[in-house]
C-alpha positions, 0 to 999 in steps of 0.5 A: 415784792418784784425786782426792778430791772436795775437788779435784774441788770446788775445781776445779769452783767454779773451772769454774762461775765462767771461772776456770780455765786449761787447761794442756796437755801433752805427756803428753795429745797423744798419737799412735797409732804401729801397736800403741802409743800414744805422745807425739807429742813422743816419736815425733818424737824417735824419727824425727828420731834414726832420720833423722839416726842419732843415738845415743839411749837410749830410757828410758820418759822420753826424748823429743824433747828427748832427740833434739835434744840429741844432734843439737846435739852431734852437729852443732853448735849453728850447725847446729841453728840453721838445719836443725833446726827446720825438721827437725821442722817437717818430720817433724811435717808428714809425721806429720799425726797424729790427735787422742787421744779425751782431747782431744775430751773436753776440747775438749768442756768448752764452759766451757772457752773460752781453752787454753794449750798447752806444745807447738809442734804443732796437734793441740790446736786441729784438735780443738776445730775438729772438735769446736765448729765441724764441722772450720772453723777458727775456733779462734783459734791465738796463739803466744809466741816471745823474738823475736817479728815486731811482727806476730804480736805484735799479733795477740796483743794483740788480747783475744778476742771473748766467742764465740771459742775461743783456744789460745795456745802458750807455747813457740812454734809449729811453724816453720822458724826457730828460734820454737819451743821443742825442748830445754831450753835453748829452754824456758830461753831462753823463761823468761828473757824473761818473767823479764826482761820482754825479751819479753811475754805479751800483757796480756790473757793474763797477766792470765788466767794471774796471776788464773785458777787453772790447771790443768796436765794433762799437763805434765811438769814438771821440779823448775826449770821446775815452780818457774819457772812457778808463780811466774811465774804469781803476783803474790805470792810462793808461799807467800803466794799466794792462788790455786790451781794443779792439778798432773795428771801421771803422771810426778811421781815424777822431781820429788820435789824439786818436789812438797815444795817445793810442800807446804812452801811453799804447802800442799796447798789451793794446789797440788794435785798429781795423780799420774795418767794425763792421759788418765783424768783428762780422761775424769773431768774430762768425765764430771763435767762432763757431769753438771753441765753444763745439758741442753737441753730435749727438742725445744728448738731449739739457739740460735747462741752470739750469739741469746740473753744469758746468764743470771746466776746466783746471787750474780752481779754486773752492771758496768754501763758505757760502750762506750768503756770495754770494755777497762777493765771486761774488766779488772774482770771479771778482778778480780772472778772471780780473786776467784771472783766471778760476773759478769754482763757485756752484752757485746752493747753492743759490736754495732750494731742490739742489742735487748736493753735490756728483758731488761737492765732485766729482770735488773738488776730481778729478779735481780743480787745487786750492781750496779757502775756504771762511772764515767769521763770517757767517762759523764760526757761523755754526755748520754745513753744506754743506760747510765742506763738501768740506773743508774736502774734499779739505784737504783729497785731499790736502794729495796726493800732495808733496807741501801743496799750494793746498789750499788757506784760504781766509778771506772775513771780513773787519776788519781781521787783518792777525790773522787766529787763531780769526776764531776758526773752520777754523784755526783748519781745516786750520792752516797749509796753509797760509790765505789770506785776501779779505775784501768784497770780493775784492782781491788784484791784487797781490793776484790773480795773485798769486793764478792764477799762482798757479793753473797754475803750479799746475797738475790736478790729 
């Protein structure tokens, strides 16, 4: 089955705004094994059967959970516990298989900077090394278990820095304990924590996964889990969810179940379902991105990722703010963009010795659509700095429009009541436009969709 050009629209306006989230699958990391080619998942199940003699019917479906569940049968759940994992940990060593050519096109989408993976293996991040960073290991690789070190949870907590590349693997990482997922009854295990909130996400994942649409590529989704996990990914119940899931497998057809169930209930805009080879998709995706994508201009001297600002584009909304409030107003953005609002966020404030104040001011007076000043205790207990530069720039700006709806003042504070005149310096710079609240960050969807309309109608001048 082909993608119409109505999914391959809805998925780039997604692409174009850092909206999406890459799903990958066990059906996209695939191995060559002599004359075939075939999951690593599959061909790890092949060899743990082979190596323990385990009796199993190799179906063109089977897989490594196949194999795991006749090993617990065969020798016992406590025995699992203690050889199993390290097992295939083991196997997966000794295979040090190369990455599929579907890989290196996704790992290619430079738009594409955050990746969570559904299998335990490094296959996913080796690639995006080779591919953006000549073979360093500067991708960073997180990982989720039930029974996580404090450890590990903290270096999952830490919000990625704008130039870094994350592949976060939702079902555990490869060891020789039991943190990784293997069979169904770990994937059931690993549900039941996030269901039960036992165990976290880190916030600023599950951020991305409840606000970004998500685009599973190659996840072999069973009738439960396929249900479990879009609904976990949800604020709201499905059928009255508002953002979007893309569906891209080639095994649909065992959940026929799951595939009504997402007509039924959330409509064919919502979930969009994919029955096709992940590979081929990718190849499209890559292609069409391509095409799409800014060339740069012949004899142009590449520039490094942290040398020049990013441009805004159309319909771009600058959040102007205090350093102090860096985590806050990364939860704005999130906001902004779940609503497919294009931000346009100075992240270099964050750096000593930064240059950039004219081109700033440059932007905020040429270019931006809307402009959200960020006010809290931390800009009101400034007496200066860089910061008021840009609202007074904004407010110059603001002069040229017939509609004063160019700025919108929004409050970070958890305890601000809707009284704008508590914030002595900003009410004086902004008492004629209507403020905003957004305690820590988090905007009201009504809110953002507001403010996304707004620049939508607003003109660039």
């Amino acid at each position: 089955m082909k993608a119409s050009e109505d999914f391959w629209d809805d998925l780039f306006s997604h692409l174009k705004s850092g909206t999406l989230l890459p799903v990958v699958g066990s059906e996209l990391v695939t191995v060559k094994d002599g004359d075939r080619c075939v999951p690593l998942c599959r061909l790890l199940g092949e060899r743990l059967a082979e190596r323990y003699d385990l009796k199993v019917e190799w179906t063109p479906r089977a897989s490594l959970d196949d194999a795991a569940r006749a090993y617990v049968a065969k020798h016992g759940r406590d025995n699992a516990d203690r050889r199993l994992y390290g097992r295939i940990a083991d196997l997966l060593s000794d295979l040090n298989p190369q990455p599929p050519e579907s890989l290196r096109q996704l790992a290619q989408i430079s738009d594409l900077s955050v990746f969570v993976s559904t299998t335990f293996d490094h296959v996913l991040a080796a690639v995006i090394n080779a591919v953006r960073f000549a073979g360093a290991a500067r991708t960073r690789e997180l990982w989720f278990s039930p029974n996580q070190s404090t450890g590990d949870q903290q270096r999952n907590a830490s919000r990625p820095a704008p130039d870094e590349v994350v592949v976060f693997q939702l079902f555990g990482q490869a060891s020789s304990t039991p943190q990784y997922a293997v069979h169904e009854e770990d994937v059931l295990e690993w549900l039941h924590a996030l269901l039960t909130e036992s165990a976290r996400l880190p916030e600023w994942l599950n951020q991305r996964i409840r606000g970004d649409a998500l685009l599973f590529i190659g996840v072999p989704l069973s009738d439960w889990v396929g249900r479990v996990l879009t609904r976990l990914a949800s604020d709201n119940r499905l059928s009255r969810t508002t953002k979007q899931f893309f569906i891209v497998s080639q095994d649909l057809g065992r959940s026929p179940g799951l595939v009504e169930f997402f007509s039924t209930f959330c409509g064919e805009s919502l979930v969009q379902v994919l029955e096709a080879d992940p590979a081929e998709f990718v190849a499209e995706l890559h292609a069409r991105w391509a095409k799409r994508a800014p060339q740069p201009k012949a004899g142009a001297a590449p520039q490094a990722a942290e040398s020049m600002p990013t441009g805004p584009t159309e319909e771009t909304i600058f959040i102007s703010y205090a350093r102090e409030d860096a985590d806050a107003v990364d939860r704005l953005a999130d906001s902004i963009k779940a609503a497919h609002g294009n931000v346009w966020l100075d992240r270099r404030r964050l750096d000593p010795g930064v240059r950039w104040q004219d081109e700033i001011l440059s932007t905020i007076r040429d270019q931006v659509r809307l402009f959200l000043p960020v006010i809290s205790r931390n800009t009101e207990g400034r007496e200066v700095g860089e910061v008021f530069k840009e609202w007074r720039e904004a407010i110059e700006r603001n002069k040229g429009f017939a509609r004063g709806d160019f700025i919108v003042p929004v409050v970070i504070d958890g305890d601000f009541d809707g009284n704008p005149a508590r914030y002595d310096v900003a009410f004086r710079m902004f008492r004629d436009f209507n403020f905003v609240g957004a305690p820590d960050g988090r905007l009201a969807p009504s809110d953002a969709d507001r403010l996304v309309r707004a620049a939508r109608r607003r003109e660039a001048r």
